[in-house]
The first five atom37 places (N, CA, C, CB, O) and aatype in JSON, in Angstrom:
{
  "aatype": [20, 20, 20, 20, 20, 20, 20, 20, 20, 20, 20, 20, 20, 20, 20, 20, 20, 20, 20, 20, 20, 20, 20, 20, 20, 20, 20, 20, 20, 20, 20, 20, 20, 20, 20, 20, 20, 20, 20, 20, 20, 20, 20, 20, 20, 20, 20, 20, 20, 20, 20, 20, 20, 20, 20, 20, 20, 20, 20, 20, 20, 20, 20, 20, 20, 20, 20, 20, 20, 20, 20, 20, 20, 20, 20, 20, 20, 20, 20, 20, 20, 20, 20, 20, 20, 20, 20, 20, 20, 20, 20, 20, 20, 20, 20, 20, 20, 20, 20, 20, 20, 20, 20, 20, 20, 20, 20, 20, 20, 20, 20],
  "atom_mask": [
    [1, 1, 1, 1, 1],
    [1, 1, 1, 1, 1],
    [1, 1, 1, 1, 1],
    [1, 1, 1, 1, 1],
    [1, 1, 1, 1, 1],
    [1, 1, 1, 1, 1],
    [1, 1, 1, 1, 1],
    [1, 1, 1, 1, 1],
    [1, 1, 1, 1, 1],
    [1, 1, 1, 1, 1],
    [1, 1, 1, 1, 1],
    [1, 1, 1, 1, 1],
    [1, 1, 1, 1, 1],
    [1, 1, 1, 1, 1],
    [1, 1, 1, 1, 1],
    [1, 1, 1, 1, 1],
    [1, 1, 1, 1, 1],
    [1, 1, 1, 1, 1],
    [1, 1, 1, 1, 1],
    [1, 1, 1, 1, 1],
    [1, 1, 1, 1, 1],
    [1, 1, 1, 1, 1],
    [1, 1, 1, 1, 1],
    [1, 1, 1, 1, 1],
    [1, 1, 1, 1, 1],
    [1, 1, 1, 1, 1],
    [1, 1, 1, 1, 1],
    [1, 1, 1, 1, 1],
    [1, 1, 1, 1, 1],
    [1, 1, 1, 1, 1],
    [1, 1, 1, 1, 1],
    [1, 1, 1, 1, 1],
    [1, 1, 1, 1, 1],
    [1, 1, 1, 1, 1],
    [1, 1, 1, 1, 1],
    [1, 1, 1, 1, 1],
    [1, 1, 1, 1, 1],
    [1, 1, 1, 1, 1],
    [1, 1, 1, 1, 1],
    [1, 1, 1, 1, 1],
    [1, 1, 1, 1, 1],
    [1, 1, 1, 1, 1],
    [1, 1, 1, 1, 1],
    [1, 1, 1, 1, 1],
    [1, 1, 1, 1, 1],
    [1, 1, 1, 1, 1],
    [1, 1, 1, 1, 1],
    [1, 1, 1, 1, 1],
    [1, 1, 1, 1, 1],
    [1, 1, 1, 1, 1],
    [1, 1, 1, 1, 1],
    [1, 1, 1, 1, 1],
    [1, 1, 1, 1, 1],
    [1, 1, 1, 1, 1],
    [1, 1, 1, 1, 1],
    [1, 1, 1, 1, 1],
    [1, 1, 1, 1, 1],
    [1, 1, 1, 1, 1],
    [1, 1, 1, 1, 1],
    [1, 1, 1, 1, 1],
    [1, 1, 1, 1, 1],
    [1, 1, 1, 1, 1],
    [1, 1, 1, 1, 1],
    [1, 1, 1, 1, 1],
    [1, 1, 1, 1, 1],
    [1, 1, 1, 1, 1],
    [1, 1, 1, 1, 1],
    [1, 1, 1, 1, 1],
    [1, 1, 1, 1, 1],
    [1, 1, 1, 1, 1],
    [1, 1, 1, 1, 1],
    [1, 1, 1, 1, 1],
    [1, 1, 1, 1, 1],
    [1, 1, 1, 1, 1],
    [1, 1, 1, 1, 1],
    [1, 1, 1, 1, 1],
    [1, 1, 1, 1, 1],
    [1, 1, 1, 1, 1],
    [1, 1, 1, 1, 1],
    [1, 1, 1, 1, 1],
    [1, 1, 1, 1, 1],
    [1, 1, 1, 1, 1],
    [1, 1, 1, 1, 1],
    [1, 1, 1, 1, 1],
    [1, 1, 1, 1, 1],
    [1, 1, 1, 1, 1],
    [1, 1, 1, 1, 1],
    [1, 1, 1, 1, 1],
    [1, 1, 1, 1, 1],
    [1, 1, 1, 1, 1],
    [1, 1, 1, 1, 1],
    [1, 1, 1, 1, 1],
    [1, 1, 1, 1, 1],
    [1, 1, 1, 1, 1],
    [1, 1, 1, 1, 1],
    [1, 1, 1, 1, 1],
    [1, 1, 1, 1, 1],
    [1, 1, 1, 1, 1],
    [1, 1, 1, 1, 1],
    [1, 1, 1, 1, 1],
    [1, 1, 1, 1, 1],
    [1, 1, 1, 1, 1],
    [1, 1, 1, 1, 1],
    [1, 1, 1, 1, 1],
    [1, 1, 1, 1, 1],
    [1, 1, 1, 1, 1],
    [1, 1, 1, 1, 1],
    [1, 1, 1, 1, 1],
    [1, 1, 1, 1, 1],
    [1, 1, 1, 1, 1],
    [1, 1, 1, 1, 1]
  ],
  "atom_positions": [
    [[-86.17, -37.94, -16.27], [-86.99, -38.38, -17.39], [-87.26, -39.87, -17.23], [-86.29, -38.08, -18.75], [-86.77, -40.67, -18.02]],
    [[-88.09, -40.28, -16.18], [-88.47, -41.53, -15.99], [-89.81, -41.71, -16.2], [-88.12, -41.95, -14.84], [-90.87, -41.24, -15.79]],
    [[-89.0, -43.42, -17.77], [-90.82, -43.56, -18.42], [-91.2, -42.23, -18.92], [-92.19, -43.97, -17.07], [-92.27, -41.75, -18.55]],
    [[-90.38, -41.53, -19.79], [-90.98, -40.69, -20.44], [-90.55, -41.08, -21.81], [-90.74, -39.35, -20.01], [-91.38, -41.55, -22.6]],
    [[-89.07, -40.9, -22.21], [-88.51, -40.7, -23.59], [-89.61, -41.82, -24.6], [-86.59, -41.19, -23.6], [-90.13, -41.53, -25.68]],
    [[-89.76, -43.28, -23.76], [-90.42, -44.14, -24.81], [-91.77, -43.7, -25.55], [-90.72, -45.41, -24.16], [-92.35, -44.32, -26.44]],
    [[-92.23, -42.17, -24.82], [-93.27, -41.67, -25.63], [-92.89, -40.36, -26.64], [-94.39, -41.31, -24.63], [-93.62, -39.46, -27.06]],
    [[-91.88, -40.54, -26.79], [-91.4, -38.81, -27.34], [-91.13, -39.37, -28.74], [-89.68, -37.82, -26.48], [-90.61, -40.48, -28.8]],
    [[-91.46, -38.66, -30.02], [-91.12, -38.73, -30.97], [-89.91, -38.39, -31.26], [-91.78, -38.35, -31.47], [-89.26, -39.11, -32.02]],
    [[-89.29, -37.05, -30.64], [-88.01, -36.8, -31.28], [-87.04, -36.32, -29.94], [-88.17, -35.55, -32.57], [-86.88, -35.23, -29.4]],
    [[-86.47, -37.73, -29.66], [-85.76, -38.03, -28.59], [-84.3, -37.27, -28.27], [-85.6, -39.39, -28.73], [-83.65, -37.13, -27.23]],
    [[-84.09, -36.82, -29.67], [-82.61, -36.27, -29.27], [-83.13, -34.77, -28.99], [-81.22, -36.41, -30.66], [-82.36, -34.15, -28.27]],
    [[-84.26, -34.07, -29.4], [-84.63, -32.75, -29.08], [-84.78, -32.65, -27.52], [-85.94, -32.37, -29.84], [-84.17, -31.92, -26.74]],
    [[-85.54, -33.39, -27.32], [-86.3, -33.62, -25.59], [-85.25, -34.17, -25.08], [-87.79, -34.73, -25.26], [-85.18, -33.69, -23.95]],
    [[-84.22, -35.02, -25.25], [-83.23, -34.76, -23.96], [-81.47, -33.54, -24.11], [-82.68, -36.68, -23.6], [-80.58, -33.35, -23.27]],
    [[-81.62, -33.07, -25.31], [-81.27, -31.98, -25.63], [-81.97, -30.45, -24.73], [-81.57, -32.13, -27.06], [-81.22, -29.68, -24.13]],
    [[-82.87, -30.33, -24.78], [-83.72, -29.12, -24.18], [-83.76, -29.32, -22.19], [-85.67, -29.29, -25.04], [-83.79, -28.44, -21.33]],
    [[-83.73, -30.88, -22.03], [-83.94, -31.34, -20.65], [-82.36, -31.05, -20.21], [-84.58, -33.08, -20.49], [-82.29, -30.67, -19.04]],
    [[-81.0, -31.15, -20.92], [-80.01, -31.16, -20.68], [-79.33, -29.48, -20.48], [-79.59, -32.06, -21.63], [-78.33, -29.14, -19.85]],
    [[-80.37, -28.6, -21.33], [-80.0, -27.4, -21.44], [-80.6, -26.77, -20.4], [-80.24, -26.87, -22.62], [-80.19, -25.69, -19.98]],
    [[-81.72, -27.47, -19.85], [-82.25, -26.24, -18.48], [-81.52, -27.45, -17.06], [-84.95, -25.91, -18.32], [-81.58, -26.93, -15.95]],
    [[-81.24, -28.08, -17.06], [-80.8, -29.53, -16.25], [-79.3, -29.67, -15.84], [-81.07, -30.88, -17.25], [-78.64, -29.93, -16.85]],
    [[-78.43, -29.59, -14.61], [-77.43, -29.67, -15.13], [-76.98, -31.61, -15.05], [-76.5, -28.48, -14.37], [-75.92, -32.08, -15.45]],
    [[-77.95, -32.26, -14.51], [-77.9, -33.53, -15.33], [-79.23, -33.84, -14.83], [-76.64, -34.69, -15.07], [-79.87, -33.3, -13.93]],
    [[-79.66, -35.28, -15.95], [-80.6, -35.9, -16.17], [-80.48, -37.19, -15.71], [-80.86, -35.79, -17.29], [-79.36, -37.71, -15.71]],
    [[-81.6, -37.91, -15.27], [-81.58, -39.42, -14.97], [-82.75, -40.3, -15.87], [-81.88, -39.61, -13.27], [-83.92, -40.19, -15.48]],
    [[-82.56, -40.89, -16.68], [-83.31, -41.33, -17.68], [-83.52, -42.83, -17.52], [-82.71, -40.96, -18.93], [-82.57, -43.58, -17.28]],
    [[-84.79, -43.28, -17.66], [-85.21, -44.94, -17.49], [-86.22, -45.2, -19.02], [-86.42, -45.26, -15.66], [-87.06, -44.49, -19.57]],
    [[-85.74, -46.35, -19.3], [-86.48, -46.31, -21.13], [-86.56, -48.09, -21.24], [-84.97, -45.36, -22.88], [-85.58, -48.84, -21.19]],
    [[-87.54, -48.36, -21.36], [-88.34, -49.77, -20.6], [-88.22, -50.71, -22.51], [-90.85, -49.23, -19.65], [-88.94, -50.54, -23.5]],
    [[-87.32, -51.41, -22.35], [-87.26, -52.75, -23.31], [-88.39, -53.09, -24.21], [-87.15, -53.99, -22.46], [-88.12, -54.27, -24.47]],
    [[-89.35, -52.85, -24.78], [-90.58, -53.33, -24.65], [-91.25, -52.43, -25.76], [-91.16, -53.24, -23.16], [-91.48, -51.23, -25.63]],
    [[-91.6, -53.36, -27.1], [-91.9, -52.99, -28.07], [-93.25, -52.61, -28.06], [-91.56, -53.75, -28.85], [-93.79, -53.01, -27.03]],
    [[-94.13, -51.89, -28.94], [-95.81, -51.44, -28.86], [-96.43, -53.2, -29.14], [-96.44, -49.93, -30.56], [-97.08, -53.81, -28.29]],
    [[-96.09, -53.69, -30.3], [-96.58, -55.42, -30.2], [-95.47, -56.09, -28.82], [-96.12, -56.49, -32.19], [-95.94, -55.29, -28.01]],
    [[-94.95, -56.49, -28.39], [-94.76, -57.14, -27.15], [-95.79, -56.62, -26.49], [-93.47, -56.98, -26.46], [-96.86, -57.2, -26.31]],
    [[-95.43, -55.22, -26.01], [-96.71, -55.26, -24.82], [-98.16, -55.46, -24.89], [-96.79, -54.1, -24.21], [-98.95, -55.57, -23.96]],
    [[-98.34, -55.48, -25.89], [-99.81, -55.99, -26.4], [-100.36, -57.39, -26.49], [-99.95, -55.6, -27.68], [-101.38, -57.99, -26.15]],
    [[-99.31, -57.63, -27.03], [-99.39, -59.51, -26.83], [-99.22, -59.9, -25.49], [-98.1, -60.44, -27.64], [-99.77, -60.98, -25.24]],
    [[-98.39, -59.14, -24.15], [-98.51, -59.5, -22.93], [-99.58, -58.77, -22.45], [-97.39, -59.36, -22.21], [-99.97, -59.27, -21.4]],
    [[-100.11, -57.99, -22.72], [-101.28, -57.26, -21.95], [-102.36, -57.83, -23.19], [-101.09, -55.21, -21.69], [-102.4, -57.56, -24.39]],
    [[-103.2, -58.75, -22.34], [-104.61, -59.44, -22.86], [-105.88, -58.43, -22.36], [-104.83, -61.19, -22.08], [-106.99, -58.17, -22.82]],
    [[-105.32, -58.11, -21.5], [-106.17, -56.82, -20.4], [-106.77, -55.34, -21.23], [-104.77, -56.09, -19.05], [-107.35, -54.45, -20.6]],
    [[-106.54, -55.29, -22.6], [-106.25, -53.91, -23.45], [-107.52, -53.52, -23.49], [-105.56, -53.97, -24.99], [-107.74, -52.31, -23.57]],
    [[-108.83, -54.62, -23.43], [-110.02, -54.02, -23.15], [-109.93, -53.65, -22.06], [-111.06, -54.66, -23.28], [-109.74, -52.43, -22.15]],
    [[-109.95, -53.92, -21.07], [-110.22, -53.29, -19.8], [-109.69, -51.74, -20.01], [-109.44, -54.14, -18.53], [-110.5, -50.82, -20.07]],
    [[-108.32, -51.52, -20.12], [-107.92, -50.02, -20.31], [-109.01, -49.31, -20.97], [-106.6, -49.82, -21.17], [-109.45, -48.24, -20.55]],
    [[-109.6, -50.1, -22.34], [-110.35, -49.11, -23.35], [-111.17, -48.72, -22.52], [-111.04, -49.6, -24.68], [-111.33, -47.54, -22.23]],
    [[-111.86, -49.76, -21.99], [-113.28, -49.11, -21.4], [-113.38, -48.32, -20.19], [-114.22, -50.14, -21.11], [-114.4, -47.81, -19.72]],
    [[-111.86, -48.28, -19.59], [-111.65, -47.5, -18.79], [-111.13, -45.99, -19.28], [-110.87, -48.17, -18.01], [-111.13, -44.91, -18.69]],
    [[-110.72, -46.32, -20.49], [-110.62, -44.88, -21.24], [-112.12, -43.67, -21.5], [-110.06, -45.38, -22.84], [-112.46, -42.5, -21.36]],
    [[-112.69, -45.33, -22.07], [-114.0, -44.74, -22.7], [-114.85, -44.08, -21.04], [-115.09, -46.34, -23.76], [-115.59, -43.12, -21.27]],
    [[-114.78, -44.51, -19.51], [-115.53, -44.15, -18.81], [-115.2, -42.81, -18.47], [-115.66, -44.95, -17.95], [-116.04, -42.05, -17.98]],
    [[-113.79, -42.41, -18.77], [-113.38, -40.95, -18.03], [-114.0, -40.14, -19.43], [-111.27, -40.63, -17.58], [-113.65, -38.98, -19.64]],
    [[-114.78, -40.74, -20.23], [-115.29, -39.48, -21.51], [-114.11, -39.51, -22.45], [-115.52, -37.59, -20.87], [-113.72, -38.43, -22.89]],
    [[-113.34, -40.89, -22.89], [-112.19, -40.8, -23.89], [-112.53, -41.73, -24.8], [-110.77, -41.04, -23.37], [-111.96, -42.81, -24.96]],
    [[-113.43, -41.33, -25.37], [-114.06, -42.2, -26.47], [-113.74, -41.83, -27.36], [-115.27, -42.36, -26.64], [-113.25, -42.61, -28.18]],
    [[-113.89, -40.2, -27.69], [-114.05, -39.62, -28.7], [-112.19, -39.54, -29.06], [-115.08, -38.2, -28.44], [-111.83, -39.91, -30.18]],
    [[-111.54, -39.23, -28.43], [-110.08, -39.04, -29.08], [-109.3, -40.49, -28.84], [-109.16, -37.67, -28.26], [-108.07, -40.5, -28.84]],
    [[-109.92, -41.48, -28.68], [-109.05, -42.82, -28.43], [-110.33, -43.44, -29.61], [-108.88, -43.66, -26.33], [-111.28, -44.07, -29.13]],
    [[-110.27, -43.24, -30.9], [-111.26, -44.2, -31.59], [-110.85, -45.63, -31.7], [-111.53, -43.74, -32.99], [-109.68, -45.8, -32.06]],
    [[-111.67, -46.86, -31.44], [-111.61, -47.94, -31.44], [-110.26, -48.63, -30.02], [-111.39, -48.14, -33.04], [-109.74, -49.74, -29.91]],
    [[-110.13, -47.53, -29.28], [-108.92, -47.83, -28.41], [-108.02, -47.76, -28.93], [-108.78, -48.87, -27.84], [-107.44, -46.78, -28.45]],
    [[-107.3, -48.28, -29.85], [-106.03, -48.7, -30.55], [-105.19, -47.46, -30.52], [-106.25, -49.26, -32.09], [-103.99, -47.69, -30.64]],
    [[-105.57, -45.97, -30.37], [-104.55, -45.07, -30.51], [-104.81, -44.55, -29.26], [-104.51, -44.12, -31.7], [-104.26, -43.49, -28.99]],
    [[-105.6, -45.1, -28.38], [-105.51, -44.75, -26.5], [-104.18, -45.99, -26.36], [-107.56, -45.32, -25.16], [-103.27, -45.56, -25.65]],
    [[-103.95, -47.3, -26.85], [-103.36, -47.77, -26.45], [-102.36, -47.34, -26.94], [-103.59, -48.69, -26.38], [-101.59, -47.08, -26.01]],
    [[-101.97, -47.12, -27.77], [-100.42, -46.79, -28.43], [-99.67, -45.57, -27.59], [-100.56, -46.21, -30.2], [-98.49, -45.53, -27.25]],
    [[-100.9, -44.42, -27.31], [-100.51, -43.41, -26.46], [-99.96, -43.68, -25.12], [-101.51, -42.66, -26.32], [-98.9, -43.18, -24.74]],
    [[-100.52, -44.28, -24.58], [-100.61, -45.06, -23.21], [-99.35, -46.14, -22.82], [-102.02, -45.93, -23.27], [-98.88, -46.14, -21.68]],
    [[-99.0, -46.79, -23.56], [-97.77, -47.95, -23.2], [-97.01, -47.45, -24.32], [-98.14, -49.85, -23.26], [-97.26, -46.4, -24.91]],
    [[-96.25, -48.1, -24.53], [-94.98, -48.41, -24.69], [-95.24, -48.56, -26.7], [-94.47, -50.01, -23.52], [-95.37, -49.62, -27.32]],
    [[-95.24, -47.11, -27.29], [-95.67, -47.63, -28.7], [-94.89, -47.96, -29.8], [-96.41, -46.84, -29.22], [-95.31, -48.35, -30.89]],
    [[-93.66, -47.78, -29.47], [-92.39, -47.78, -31.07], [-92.03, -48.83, -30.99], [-90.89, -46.81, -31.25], [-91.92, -49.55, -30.0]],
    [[-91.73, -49.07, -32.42], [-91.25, -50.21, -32.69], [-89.99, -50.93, -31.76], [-90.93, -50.01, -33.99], [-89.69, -50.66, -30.59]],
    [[-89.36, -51.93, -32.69], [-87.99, -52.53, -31.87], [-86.65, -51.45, -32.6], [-87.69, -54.67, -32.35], [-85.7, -51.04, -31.94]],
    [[-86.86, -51.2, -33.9], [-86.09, -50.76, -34.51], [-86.37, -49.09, -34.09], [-86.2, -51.33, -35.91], [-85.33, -48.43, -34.15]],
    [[-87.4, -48.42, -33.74], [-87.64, -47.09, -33.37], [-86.49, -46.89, -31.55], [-89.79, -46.94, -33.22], [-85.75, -45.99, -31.16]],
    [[-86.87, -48.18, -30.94], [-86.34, -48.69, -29.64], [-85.22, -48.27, -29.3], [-86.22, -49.96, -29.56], [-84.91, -47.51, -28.37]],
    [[-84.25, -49.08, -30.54], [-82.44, -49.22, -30.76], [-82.22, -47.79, -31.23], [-81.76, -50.53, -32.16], [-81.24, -47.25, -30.72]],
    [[-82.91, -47.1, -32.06], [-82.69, -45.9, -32.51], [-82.18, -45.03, -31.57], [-83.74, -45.42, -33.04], [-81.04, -44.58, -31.5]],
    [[-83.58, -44.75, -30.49], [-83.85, -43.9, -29.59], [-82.51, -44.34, -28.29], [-85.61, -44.08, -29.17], [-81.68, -43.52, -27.88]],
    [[-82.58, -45.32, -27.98], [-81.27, -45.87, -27.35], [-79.82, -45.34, -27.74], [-81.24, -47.3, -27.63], [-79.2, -44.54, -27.05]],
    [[-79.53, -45.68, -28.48], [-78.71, -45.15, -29.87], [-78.46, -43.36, -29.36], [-79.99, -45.37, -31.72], [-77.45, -42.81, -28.92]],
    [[-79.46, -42.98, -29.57], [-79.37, -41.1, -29.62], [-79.11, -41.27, -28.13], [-81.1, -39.86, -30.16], [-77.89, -41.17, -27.99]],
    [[-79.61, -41.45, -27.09], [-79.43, -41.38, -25.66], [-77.56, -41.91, -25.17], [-80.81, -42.56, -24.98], [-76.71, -41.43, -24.41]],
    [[-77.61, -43.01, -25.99], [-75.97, -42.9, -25.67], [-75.16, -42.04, -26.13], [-75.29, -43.9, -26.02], [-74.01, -42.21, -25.71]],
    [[-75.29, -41.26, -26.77], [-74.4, -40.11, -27.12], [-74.48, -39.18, -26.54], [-74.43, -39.67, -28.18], [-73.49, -38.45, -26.66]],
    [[-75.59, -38.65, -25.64], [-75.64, -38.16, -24.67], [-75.28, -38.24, -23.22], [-76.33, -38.08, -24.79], [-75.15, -37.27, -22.49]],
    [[-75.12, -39.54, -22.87], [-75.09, -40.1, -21.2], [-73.57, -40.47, -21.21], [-76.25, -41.7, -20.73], [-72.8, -40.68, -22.15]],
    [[-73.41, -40.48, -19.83], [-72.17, -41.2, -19.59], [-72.16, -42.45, -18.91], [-71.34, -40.44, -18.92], [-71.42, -43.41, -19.09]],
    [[-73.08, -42.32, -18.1], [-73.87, -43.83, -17.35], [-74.68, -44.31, -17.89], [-74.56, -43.83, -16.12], [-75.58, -43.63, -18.38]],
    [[-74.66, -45.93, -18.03], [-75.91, -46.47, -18.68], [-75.57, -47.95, -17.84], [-75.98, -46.46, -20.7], [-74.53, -48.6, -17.9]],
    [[-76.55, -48.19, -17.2], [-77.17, -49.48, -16.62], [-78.07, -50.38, -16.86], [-77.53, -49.34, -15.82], [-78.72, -49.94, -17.81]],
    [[-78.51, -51.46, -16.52], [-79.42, -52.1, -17.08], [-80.76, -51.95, -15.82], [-78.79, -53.65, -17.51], [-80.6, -51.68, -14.63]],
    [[-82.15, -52.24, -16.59], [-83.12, -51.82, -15.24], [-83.81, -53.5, -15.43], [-84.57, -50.03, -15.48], [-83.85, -54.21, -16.43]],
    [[-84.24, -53.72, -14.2], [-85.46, -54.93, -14.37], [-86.39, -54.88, -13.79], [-85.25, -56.15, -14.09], [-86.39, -55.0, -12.57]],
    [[-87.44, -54.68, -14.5], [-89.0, -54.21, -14.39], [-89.7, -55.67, -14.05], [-89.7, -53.41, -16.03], [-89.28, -56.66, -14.65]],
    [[-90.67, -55.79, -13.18], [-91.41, -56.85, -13.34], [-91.56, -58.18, -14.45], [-92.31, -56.27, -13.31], [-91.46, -59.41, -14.43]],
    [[-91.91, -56.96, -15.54], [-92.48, -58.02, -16.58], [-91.22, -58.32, -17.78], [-94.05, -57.31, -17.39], [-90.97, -59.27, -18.52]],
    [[-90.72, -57.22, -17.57], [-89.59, -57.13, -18.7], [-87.79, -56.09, -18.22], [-90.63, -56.14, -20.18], [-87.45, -55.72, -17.09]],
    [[-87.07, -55.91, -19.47], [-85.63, -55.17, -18.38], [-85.89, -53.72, -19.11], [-83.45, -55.98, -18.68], [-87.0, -53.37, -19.49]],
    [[-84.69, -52.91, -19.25], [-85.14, -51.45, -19.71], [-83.24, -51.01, -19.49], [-86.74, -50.41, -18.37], [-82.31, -51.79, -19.29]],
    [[-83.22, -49.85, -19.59], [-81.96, -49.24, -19.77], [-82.45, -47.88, -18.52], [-81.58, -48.75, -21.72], [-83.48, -47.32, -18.17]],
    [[-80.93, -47.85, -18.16], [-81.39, -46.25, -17.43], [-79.69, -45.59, -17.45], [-82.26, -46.42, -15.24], [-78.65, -46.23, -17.32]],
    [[-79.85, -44.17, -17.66], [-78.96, -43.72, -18.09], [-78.86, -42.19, -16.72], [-79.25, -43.54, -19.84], [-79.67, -41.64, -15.98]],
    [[-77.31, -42.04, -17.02], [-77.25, -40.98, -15.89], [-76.96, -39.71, -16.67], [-76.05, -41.28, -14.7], [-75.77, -40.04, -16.66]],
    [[-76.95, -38.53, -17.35], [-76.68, -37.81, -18.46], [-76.06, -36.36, -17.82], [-78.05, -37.69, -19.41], [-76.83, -35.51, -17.37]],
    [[-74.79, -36.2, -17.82], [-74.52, -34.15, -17.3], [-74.39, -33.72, -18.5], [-72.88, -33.43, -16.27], [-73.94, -34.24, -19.52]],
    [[-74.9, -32.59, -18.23], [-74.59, -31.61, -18.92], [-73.06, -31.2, -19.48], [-75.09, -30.77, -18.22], [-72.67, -30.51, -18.54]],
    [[-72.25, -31.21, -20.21], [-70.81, -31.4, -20.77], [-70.79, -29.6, -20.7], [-70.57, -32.43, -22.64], [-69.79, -28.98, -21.06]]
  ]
}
């Protein structure tokens, strides 16, 4: 589950279900709030209009919910949450460092 969970709404289901067909998981979950990355990415037009050229106009209105979909959208406090549920699951947890920012990565068996 790399670069996935930071898009999942309900994090303890999805690595619950990944753990039940899995007999372990390797999980990476990137530091980096929906405003941080926005304020570091000045570039957010470019994505739109690269949204809007593949014909994603119509379900990304005004961009703003192509971008949220697309990077990194929960809050700081949604962040710690989701972190939070993942440690009760894992037994390994490391730190990651991404280019722009750090992240967590976790090693998870099945118990």
């Amino acid at each position: 589950m790399l670069e996935i969970l930071e898009h999942v709404d309900d994090v303890e289901a999805a690595l619950k279900e990944a753990l039940r067909v899995a007999r372990r998981v390797i999980i990476s979950y990137p530091n980096e709030s929906y405003e941080e990355c926005k304020a570091r990415r000045p570039d957010v037009n470019a994505f739109i209009a690269f949204e809007r050229a593949l014909g994603l106009r119509e379900a990304y209105a005004e961009g703003e919910i192509g971008f949220r979909a697309h990077y990194h959208w929960k809050s700081r406090d949604r962040i710690m949450r989701d972190i939070e549920t993942i440690r009760r699951y894992c037994q390994l947890e490391f730190k990651l460092r991404y280019p722009d920012y750090d992240g967590w990565g976790f090693v998870c068996d099945r118990g």
